[in-house]
C-alpha positions in Angstrom: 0.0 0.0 0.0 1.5 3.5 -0.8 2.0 6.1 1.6 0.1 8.9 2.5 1.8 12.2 1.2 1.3 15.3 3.3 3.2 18.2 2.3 3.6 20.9 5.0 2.3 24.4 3.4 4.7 25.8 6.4 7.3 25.9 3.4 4.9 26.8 0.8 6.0 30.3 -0.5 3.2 32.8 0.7 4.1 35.6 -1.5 2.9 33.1 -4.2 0.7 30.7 -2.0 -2.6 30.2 -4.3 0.0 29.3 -7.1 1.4 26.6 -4.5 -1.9 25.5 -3.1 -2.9 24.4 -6.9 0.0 22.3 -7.4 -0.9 20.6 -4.5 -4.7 20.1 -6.1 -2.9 18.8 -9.0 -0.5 16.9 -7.4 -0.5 13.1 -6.4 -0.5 14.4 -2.6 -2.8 12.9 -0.4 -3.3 16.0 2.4 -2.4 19.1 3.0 -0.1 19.4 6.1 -0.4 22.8 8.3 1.3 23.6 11.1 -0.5 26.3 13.5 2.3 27.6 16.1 1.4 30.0 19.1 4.8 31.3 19.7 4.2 29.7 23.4 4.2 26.1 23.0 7.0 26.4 20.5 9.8 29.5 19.9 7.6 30.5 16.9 4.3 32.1 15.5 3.1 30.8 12.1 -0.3 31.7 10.8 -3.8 31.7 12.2 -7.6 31.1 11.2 -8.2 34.1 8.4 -5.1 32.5 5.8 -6.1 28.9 7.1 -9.9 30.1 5.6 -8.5 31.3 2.3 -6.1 27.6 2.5 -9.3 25.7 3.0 -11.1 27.4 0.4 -8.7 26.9 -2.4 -7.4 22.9 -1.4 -9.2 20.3 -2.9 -7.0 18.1 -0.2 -8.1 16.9 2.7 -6.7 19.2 5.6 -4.4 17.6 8.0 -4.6 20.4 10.8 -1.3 19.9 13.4 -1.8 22.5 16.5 1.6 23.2 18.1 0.2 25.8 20.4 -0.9 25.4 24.3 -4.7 24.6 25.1 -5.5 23.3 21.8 -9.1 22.2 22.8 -10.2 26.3 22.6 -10.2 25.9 19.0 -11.8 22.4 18.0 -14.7 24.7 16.7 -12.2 27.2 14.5 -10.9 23.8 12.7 -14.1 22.5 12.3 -15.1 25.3 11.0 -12.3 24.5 7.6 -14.1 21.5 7.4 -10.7 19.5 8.7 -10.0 16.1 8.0 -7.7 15.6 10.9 -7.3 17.6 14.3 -4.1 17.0 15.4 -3.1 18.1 19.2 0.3 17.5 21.2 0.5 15.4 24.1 2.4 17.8 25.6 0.0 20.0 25.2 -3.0 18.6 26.6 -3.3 17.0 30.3 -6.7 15.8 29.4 -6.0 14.3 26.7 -8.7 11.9 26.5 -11.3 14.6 27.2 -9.8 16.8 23.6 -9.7 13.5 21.8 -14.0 12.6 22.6 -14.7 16.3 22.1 -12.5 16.1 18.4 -14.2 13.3 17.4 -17.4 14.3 18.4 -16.5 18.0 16.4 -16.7 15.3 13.6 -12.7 15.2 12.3 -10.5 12.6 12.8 -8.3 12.6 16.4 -4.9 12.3 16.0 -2.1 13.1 18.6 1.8 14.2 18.5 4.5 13.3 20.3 7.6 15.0 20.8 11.3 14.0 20.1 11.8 13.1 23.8 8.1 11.8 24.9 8.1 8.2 25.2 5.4 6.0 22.7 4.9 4.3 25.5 3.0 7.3 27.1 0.1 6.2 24.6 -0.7 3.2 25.4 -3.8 4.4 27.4 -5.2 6.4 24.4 -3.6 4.2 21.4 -7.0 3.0 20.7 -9.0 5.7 20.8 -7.1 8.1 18.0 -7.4 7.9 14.2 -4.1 8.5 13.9 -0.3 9.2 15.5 2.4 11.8 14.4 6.1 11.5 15.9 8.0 14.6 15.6 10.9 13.4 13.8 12.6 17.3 14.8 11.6 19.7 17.3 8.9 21.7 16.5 8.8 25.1 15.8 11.1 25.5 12.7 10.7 23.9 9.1 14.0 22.8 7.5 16.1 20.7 10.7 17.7 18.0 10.7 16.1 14.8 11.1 16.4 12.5 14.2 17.6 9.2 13.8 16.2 8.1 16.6 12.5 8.6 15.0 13.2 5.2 12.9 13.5 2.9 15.9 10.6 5.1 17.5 8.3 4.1 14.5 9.1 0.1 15.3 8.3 0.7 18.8 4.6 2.5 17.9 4.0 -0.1 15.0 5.1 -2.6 17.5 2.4 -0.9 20.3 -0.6 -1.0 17.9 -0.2 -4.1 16.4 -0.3 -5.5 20.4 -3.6 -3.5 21.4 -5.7 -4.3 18.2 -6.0 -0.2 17.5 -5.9 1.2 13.9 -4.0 4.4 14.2 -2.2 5.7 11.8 1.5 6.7 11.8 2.6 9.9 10.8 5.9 11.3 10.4 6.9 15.1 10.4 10.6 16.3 10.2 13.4 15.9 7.8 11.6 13.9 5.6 13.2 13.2 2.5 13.7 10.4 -0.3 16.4 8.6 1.7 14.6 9.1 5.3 11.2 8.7 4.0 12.0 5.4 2.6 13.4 4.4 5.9 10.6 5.3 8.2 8.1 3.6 5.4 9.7 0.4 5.8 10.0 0.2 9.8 6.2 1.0 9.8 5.1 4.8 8.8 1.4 5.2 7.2 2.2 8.5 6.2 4.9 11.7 5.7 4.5 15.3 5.9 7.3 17.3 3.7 8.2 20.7 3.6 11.2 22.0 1.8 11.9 18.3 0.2 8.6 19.5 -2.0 8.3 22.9 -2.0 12.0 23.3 -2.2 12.5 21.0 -5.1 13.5 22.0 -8.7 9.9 19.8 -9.5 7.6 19.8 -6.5 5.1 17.8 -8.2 7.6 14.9 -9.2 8.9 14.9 -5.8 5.6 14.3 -4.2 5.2 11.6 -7.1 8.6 10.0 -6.0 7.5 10.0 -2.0 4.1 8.2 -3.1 6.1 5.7 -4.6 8.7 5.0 -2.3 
């Protein structure tokens, strides 16, 4: 089964961002990845609901919604409101977690939940059956563009490893570094699906790149 592609508008060039939003509609990609940041939860601010409105009116993707920002659960009815796919909320982020996850799902999107570099997969093991879908933080967030953690590999086995034991269906995301070489990698030790930023928006051929991840 091919992955799920996900490119990250985050490195989407805004002066142009219409132009890049249609070769995304064009594109073999399977969502469109975006990345809210508060400034508070991570060292940096991105955008908020009036360009996410003009996003969701111009994708024909499904909209993979990733909240890096503290008390996510104040705006389940904003991302419902872009007619989301997927809310996605940090465990970090959310000491009641279970609570954010019913009150998603009941918003009617699909719950999905991040995890940080350093938060263990076992911390899920509570809630592993309960979300649509998991994304490991193969960086730290906050920045597009680092370096990816080789660590996130062997972190992959150990979720595929955790869901496959509790009968849940979730979904593993990766977001970070992804590239041909790493992308291939984390497909094979487990991952469902891969957000890229500047692999496909920086590429001399966006579209073929996102064509290349689908077939990896």
């Amino acid at each position: 089964m091919k992955p799920i592609i996900a490119p990250s508008i985050l490195s989407a060039d805004f002066a142009y961002l219409a132009k890049d939003l249609e070769m995304l509609n064009r594109s073999e990609a399977d969502w469109a990845h975006i990345d809210i940041m508060d400034g508070v939860f991570v060292p940096n601010i991105s955008f908020g609901f009036p360009v996410l409105k003009y996003v969701a009116k111009i994708s024909k993707k499904p909209l993979d919604v990733h909240l890096m920002i503290v008390q996510p659960e104040k705006f389940i009815n904003e991302v419902k409101a872009l007619g989301a796919h997927t809310m996605n909320v940090h465990f970090e982020a959310c000491p009641h977690l279970h609570r954010v996850v019913q009150q998603i799902r009941e918003a009617g999107m699909q719950p999905a939940v991040t995890l940080n570099p350093a938060t263990p997969v076992a911390m899920l093991k509570d809630i592993i059956q309960d979300v649509y879908m998991v994304l490991l933080m193969s960086v730290n967030p906050g920045f597009g563009g680092q370096k990816f953690i080789e660590h996130t590999v062997e972190k992959v086995r150990e979720l595929r490893a955790l869901i496959d034991s509790t009968g849940s269906k979730a979904l593993i995301e990766v977001d970070g570094g992804v590239n041909l070489e790493t992308g291939a990698r984390l497909i094979a030790a487990g991952a469902d699906a891969l957000v890229a930023g500047s692999a496909v928006f920086a590429a001399p051929d966006p579209e073929g790149m996102i064509h290349s991840l689908k077939n990896l």
